[in-house]
MIZAMI-493805 format. One record per atom (N, C-alpha, C): residue in one letter; x, y, z; atom name; residue number from 1. Coordinates in nm, 2 decimals. Example, Ala and Ser with C-alpha at 12.3 -4.5 7.8 and 13.67 -1.06 7.14 Angstrom:
+-----+--------+--------+--------+------+-----+
! res !     xx !     yy !     zz ! atom !   n !
+-----+--------+--------+--------+------+-----+
!   a !   1.32 !  -0.57 !   0.78 !    N !   1 !
!   a !   1.23 !  -0.45 !   0.78 !   CA !   1 !
!   a !   1.32 !  -0.33 !   0.78 !    C !   1 !
!   s !   1.28 !  -0.22 !   0.71 !    N !   2 !
!   s !   1.37 !  -0.11 !   0.71 !   CA !   2 !
!   s !   1.29 !   0.00 !   0.79 !    C !   2 !
+-----+--------+--------+--------+------+-----+
end
This chain:
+-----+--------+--------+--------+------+-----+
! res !     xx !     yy !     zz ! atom !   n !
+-----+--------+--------+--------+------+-----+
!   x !   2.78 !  -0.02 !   2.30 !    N !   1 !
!   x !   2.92 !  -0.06 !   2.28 !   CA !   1 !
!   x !   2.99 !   0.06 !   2.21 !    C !   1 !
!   x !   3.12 !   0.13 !   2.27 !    N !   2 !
!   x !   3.22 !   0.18 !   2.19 !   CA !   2 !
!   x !   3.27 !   0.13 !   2.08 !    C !   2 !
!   x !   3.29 !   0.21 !   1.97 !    N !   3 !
!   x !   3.34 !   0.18 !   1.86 !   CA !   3 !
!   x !   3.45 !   0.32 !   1.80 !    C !   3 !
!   x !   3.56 !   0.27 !   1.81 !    N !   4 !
!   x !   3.66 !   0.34 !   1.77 !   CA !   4 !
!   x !   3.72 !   0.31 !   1.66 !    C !   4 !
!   x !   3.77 !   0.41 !   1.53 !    N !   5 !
!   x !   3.79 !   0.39 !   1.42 !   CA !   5 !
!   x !   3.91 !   0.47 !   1.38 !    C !   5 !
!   x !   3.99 !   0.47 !   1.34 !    N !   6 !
!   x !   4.15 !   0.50 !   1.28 !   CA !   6 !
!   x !   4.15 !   0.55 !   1.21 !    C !   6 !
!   x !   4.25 !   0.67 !   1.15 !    N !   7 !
!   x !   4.22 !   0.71 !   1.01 !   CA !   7 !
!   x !   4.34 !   0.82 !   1.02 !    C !   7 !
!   x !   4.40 !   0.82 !   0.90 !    N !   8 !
!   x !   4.53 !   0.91 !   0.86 !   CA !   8 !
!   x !   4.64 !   0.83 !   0.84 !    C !   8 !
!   x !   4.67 !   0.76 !   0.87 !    N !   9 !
!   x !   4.82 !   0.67 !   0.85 !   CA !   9 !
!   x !   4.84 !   0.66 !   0.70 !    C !   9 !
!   x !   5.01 !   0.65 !   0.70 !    N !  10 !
!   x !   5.02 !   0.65 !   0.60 !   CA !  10 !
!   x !   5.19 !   0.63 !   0.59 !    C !  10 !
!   x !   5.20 !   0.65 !   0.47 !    N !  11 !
!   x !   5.41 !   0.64 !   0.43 !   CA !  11 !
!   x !   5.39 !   0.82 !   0.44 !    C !  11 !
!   x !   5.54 !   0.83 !   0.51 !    N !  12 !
!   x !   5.62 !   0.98 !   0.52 !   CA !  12 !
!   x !   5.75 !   0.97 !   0.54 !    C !  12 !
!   x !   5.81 !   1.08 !   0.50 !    N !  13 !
!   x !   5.96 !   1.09 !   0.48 !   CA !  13 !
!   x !   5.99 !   1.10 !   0.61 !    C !  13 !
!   x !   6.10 !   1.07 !   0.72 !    N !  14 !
!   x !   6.20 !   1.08 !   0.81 !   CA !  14 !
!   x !   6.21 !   1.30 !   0.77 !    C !  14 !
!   x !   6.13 !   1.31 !   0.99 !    N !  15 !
!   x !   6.08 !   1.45 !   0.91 !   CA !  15 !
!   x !   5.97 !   1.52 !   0.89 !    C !  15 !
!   x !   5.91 !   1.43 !   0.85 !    N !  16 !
!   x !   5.80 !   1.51 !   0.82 !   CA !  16 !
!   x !   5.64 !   1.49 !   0.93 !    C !  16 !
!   x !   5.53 !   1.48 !   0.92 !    N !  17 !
!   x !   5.43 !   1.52 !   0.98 !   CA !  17 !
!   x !   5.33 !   1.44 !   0.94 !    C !  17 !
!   x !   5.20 !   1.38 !   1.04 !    N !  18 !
!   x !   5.13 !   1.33 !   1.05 !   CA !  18 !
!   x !   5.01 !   1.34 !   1.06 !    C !  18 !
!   x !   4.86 !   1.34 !   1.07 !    N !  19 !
!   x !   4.78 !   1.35 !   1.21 !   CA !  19 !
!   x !   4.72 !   1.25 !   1.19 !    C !  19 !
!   x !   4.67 !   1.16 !   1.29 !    N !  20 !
!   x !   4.60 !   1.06 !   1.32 !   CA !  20 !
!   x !   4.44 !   1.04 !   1.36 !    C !  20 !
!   x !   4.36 !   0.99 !   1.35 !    N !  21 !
!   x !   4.22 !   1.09 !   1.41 !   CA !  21 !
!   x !   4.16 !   0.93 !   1.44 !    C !  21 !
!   x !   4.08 !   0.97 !   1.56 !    N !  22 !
!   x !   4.01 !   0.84 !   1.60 !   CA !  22 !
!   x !   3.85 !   0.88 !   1.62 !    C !  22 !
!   x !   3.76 !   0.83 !   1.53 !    N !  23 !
!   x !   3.63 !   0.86 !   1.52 !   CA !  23 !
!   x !   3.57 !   0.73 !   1.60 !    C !  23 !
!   x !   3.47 !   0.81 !   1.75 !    N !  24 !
!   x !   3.43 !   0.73 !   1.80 !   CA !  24 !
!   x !   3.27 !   0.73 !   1.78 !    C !  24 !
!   x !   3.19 !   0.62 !   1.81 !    N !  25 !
!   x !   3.06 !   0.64 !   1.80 !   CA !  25 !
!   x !   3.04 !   0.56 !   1.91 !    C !  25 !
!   x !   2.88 !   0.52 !   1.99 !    N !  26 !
!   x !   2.79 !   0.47 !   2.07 !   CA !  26 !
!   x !   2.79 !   0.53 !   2.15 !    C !  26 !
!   x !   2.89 !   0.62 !   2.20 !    N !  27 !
!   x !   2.88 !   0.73 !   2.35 !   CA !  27 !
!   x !   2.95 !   0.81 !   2.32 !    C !  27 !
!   x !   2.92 !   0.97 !   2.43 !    N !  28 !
!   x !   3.01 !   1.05 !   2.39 !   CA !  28 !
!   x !   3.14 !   1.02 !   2.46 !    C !  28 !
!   x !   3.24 !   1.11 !   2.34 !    N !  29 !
!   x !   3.40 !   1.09 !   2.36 !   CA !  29 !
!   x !   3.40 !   1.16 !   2.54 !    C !  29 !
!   x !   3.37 !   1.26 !   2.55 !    N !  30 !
!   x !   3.41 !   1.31 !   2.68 !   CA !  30 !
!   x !   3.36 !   1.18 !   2.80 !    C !  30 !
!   x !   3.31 !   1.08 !   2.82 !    N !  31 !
!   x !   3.27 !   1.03 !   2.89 !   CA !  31 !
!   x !   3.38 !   0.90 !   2.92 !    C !  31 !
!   x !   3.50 !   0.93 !   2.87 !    N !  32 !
!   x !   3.60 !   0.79 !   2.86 !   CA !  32 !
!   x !   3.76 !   0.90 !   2.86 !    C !  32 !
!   x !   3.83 !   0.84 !   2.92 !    N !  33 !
!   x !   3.98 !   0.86 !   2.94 !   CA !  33 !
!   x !   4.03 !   0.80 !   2.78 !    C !  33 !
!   x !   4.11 !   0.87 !   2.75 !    N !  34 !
!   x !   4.15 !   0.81 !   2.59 !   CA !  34 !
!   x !   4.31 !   0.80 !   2.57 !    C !  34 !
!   x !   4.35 !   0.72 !   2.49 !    N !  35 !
!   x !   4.50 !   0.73 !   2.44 !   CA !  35 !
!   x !   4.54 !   0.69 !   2.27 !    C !  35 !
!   x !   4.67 !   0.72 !   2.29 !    N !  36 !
!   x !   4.68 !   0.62 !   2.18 !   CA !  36 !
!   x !   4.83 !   0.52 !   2.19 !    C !  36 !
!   x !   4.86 !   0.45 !   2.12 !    N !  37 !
!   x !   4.93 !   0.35 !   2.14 !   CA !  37 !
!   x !   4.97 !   0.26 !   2.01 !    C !  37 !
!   x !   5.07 !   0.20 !   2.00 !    N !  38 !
!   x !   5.17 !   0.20 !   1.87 !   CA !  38 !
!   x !   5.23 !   0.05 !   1.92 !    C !  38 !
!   x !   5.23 !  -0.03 !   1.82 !    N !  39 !
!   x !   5.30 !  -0.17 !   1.80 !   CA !  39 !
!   x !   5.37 !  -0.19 !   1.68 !    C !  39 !
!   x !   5.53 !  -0.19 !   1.72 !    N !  40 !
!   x !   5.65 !  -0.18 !   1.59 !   CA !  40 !
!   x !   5.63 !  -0.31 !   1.59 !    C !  40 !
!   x !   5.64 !  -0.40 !   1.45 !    N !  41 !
!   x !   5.71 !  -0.51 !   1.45 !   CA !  41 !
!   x !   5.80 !  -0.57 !   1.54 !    C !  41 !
!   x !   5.76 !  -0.72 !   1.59 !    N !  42 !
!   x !   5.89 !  -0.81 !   1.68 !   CA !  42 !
!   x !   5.85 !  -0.71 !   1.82 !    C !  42 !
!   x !   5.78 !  -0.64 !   1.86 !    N !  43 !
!   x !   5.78 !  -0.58 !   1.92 !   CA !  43 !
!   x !   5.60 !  -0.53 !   2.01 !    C !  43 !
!   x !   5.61 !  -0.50 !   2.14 !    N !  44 !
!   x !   5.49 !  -0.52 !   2.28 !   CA !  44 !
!   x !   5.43 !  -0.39 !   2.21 !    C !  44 !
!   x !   5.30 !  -0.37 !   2.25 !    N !  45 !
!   x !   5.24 !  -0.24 !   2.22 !   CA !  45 !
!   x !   5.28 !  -0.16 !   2.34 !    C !  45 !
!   x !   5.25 !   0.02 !   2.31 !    N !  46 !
!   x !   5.31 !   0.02 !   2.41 !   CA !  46 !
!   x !   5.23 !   0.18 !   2.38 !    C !  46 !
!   x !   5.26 !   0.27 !   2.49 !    N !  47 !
!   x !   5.15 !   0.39 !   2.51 !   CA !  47 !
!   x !   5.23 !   0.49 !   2.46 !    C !  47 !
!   x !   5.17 !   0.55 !   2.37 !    N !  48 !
!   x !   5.21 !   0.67 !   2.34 !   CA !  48 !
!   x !   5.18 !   0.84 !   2.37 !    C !  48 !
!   x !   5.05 !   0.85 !   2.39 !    N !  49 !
!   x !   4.99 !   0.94 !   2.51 !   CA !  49 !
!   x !   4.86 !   0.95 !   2.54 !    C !  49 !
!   x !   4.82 !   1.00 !   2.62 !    N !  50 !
!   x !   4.68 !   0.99 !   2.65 !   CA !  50 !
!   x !   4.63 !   1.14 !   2.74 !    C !  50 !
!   x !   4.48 !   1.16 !   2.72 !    N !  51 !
!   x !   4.42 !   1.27 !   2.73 !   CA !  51 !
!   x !   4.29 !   1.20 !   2.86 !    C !  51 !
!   x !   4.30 !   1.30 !   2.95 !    N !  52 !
!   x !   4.18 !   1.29 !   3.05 !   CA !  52 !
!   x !   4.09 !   1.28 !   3.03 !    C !  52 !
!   x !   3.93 !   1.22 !   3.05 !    N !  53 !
!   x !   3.74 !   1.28 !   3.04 !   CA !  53 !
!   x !   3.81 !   1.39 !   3.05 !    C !  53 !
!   x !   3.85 !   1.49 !   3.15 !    N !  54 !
!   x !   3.80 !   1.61 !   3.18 !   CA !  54 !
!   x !   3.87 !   1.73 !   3.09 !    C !  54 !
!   x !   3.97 !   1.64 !   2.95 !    N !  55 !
!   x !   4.02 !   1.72 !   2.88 !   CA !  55 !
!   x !   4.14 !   1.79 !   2.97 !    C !  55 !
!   x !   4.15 !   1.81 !   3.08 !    N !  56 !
!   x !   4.25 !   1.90 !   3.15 !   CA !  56 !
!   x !   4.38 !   1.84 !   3.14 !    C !  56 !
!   x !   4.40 !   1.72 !   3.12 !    N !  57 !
!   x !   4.56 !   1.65 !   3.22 !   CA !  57 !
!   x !   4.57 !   1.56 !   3.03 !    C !  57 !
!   x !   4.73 !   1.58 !   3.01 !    N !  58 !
!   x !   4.78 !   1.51 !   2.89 !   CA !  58 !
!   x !   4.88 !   1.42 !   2.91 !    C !  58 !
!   x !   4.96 !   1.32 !   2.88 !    N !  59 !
!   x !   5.09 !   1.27 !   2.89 !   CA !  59 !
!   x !   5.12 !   1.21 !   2.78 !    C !  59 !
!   x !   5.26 !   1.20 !   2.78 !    N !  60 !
!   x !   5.38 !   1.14 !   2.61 !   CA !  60 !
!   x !   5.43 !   1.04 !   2.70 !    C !  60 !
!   x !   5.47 !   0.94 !   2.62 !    N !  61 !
!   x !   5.60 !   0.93 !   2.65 !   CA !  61 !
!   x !   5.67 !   0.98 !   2.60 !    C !  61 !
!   x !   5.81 !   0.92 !   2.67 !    N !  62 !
!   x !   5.94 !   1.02 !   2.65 !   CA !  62 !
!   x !   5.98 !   1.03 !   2.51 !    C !  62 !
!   x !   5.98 !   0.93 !   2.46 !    N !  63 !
!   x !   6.01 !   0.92 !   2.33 !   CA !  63 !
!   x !   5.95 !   1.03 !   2.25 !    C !  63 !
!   x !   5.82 !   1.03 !   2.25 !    N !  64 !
!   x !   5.78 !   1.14 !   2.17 !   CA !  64 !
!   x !   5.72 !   1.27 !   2.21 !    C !  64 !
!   x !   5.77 !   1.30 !   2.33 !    N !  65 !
!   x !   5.76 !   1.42 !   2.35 !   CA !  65 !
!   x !   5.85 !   1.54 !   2.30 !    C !  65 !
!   x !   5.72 !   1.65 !   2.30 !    N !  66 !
!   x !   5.79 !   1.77 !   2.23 !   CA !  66 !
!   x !   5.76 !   1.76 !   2.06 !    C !  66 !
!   x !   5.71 !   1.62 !   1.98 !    N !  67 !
!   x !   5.71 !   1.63 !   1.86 !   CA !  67 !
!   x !   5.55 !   1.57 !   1.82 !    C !  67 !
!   x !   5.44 !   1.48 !   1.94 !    N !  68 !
!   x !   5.34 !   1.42 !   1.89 !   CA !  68 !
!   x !   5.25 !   1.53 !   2.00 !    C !  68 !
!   x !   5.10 !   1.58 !   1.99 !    N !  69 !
!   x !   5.01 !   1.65 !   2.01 !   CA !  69 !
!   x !   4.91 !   1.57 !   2.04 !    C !  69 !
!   x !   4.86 !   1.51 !   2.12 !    N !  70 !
!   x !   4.69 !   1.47 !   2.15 !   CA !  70 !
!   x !   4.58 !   1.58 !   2.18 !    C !  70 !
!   x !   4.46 !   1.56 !   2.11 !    N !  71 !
!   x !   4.38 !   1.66 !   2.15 !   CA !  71 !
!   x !   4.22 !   1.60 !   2.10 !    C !  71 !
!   x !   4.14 !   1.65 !   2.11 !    N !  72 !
!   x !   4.01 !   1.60 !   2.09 !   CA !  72 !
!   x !   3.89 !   1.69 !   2.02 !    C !  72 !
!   x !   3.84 !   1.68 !   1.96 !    N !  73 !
!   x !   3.69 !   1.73 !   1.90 !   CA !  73 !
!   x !   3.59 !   1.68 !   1.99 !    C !  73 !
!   x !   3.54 !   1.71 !   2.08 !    N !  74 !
!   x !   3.38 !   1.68 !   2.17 !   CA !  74 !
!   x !   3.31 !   1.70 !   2.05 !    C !  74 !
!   x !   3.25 !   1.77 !   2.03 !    N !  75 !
!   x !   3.12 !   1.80 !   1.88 !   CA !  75 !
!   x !   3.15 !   1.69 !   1.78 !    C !  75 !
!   x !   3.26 !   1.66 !   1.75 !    N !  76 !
!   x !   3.26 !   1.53 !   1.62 !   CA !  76 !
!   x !   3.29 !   1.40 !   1.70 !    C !  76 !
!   x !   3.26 !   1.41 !   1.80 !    N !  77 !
!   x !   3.30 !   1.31 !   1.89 !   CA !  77 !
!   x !   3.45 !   1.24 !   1.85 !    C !  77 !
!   x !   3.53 !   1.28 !   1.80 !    N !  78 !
!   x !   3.69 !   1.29 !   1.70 !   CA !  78 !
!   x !   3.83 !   1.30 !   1.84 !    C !  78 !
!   x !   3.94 !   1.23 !   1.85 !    N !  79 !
!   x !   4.08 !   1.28 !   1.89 !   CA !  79 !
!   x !   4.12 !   1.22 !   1.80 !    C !  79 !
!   x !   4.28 !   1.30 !   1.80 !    N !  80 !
!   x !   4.35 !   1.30 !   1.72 !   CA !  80 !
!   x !   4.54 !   1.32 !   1.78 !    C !  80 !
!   x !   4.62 !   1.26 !   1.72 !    N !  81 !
!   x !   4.74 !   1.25 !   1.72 !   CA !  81 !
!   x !   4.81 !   1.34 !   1.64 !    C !  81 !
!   x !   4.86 !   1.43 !   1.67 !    N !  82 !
!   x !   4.96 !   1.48 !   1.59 !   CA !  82 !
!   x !   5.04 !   1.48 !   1.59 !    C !  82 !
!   x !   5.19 !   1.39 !   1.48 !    N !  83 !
!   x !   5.27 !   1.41 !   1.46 !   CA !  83 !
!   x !   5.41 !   1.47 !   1.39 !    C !  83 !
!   x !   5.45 !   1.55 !   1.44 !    N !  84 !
!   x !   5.57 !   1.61 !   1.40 !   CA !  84 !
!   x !   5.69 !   1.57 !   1.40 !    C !  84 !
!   x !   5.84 !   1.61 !   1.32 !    N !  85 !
!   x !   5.95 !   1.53 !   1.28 !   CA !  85 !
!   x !   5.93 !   1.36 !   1.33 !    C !  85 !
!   x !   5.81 !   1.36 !   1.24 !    N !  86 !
!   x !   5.86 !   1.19 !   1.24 !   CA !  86 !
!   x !   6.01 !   1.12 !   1.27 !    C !  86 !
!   x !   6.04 !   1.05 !   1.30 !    N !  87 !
!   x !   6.13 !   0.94 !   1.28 !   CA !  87 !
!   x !   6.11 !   0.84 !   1.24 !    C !  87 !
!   x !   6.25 !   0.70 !   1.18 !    N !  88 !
!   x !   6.19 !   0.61 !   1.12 !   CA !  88 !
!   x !   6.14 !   0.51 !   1.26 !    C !  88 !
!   x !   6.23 !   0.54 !   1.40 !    N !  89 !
!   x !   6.19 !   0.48 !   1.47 !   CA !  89 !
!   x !   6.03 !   0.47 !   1.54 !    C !  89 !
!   x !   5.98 !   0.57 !   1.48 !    N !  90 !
!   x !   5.81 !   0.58 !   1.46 !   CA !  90 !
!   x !   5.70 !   0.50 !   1.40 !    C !  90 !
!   x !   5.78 !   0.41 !   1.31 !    N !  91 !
!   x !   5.72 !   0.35 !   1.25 !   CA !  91 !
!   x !   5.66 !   0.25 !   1.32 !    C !  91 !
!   x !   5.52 !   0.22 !   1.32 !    N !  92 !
!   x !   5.44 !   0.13 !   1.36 !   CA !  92 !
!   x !   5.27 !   0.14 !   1.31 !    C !  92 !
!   x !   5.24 !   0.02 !   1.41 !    N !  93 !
!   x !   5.06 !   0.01 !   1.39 !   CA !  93 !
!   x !   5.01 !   0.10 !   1.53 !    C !  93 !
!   x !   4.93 !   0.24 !   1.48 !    N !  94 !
!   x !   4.87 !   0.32 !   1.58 !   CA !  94 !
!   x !   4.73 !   0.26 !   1.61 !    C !  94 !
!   x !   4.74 !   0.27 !   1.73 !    N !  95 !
!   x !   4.59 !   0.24 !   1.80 !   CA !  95 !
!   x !   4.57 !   0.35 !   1.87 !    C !  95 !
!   x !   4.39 !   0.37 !   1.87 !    N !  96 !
!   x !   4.33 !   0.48 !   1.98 !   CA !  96 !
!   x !   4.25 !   0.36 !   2.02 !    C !  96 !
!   x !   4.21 !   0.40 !   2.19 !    N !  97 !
!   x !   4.16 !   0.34 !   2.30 !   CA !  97 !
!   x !   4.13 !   0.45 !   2.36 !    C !  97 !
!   x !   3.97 !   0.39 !   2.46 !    N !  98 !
!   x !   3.95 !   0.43 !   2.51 !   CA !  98 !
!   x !   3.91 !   0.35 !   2.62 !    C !  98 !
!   x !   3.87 !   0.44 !   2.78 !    N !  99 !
!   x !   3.89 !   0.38 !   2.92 !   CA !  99 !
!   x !   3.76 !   0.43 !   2.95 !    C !  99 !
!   x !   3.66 !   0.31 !   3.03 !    N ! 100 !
!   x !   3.56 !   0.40 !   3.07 !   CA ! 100 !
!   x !   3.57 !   0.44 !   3.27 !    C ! 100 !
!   x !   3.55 !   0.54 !   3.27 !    N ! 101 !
!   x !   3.56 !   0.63 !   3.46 !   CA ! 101 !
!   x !   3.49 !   0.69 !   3.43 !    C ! 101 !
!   x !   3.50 !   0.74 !   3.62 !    N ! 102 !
!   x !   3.43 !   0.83 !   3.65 !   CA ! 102 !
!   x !   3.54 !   0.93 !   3.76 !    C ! 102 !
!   x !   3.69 !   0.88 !   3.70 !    N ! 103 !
!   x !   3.83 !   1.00 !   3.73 !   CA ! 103 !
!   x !   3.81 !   1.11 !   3.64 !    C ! 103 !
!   x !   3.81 !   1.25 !   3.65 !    N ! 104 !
!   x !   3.80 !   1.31 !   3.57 !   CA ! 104 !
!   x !   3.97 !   1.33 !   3.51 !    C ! 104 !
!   x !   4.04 !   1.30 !   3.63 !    N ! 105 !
!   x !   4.17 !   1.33 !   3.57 !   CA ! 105 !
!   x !   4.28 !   1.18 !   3.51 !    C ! 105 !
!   x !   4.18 !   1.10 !   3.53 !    N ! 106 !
!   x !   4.24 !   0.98 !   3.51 !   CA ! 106 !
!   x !   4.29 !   1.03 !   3.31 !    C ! 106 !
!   x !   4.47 !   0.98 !   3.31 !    N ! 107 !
!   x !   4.54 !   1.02 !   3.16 !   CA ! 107 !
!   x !   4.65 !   0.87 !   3.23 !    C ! 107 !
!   x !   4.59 !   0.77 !   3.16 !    N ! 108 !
!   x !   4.69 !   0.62 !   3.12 !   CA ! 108 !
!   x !   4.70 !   0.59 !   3.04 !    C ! 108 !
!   x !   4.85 !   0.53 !   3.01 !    N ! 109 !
!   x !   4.91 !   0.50 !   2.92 !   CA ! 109 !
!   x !   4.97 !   0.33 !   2.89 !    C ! 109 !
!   x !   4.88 !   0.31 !   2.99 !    N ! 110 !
!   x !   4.89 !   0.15 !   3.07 !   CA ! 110 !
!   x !   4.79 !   0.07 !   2.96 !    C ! 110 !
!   x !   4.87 !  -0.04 !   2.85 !    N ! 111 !
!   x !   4.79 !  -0.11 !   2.80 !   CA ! 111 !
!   x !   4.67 !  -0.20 !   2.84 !    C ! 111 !
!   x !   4.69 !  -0.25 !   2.94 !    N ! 112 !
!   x !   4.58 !  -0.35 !   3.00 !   CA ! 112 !
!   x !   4.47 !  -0.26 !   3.09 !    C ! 112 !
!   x !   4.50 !  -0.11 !   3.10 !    N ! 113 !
!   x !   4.39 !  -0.02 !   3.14 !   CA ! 113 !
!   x !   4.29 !   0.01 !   3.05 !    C ! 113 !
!   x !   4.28 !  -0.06 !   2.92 !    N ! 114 !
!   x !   4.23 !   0.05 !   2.81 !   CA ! 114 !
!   x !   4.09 !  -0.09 !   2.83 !    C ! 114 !
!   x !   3.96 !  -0.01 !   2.79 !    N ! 115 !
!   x !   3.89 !  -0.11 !   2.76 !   CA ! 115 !
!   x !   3.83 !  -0.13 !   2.63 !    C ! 115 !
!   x !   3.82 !  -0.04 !   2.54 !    N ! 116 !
!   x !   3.83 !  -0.01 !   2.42 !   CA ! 116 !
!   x !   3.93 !   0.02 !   2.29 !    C ! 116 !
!   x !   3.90 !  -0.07 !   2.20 !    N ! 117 !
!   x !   4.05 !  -0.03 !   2.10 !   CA ! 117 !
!   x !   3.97 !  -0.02 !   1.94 !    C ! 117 !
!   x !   4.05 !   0.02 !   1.88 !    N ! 118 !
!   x !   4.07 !   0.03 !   1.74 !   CA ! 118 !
!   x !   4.11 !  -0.06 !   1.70 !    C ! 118 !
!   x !   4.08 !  -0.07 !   1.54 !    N ! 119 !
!   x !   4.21 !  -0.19 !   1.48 !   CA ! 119 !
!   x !   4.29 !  -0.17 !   1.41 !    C ! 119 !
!   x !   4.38 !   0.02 !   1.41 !    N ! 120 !
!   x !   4.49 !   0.04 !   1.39 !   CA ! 120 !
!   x !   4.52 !   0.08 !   1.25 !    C ! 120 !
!   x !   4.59 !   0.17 !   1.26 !    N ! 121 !
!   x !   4.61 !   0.25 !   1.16 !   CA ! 121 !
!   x !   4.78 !   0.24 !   1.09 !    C ! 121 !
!   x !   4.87 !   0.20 !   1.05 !    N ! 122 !
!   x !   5.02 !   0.19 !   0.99 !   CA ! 122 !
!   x !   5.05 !   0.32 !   0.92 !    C ! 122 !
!   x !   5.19 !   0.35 !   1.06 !    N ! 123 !
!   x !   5.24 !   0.47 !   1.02 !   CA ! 123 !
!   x !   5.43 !   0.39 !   0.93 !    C ! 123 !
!   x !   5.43 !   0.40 !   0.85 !    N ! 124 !
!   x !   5.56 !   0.38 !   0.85 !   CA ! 124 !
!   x !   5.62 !   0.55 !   0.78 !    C ! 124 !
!   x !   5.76 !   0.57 !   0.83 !    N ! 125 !
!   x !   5.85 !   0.66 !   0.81 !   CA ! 125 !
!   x !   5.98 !   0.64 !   0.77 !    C ! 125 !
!   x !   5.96 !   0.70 !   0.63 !    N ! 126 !
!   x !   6.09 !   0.63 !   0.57 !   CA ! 126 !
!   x !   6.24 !   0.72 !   0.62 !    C ! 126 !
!   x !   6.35 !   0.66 !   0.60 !    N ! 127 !
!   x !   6.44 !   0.71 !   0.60 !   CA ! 127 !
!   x !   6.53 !   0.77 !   0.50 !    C ! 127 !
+-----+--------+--------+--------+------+-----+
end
């Protein structure tokens, strides 16, 4: 069984910077499509980006592109979120998920694709 685990959230100023890290254990990270994904209050979870198995292929949404970074540690079996000029409209509960294939370029951002989840990390960003 995958086990995915959260870590870095926290309070930040409107502005400032992040990283998020998802430590997985029972299998290796490269063997699963990964993402991460964010639920604001009153509000659907929803995809924030995700990284290929094959490490090659990335996607944002729109929203946060150009300011959040996905990327991965194979050796610590570790990905990670990085975010930059926060906004307050950033604020939420981050999840990492992971997808098990055998797409090497499979990168979804599709919540009911994920088969694996965390139980979330709370970023709030103050204003």
């Amino acid at each position: 069984q995958l086990q995915l685990v959260e870590s870095g959230g926290g309070l930040v100023q409107s502005g400032g910077s992040l990283r998020l890290s998802c430590t997985v254990s029972g299998f290796p990270l490269n063997w699963y499509a990964i993402g991460w994904f964010r639920q604001a209050p009153g509000k659907e979870r929803e995809g924030v980006s995700c990284l290929s198995m094959s490490g090659g292929r990335t996607d944002y949404a729109d929203s946060v592109k150009g300011r959040f970074t996905i990327s991965r540690d194979t050796a610590n079996n570790t990905f990670f979120l990085q975010m930059n000029s926060l906004k307050p409209e950033d604020t939420a509960v981050y999840y990492c998920a992971a997808r098990g294939t055998t797409e090497q370029a499979l990168c979804t951002m599709r919540v009911n694709y994920m088969d694996y989840w965390g139980k979330g990390t709370l970023v709030t960003v103050s204003s």
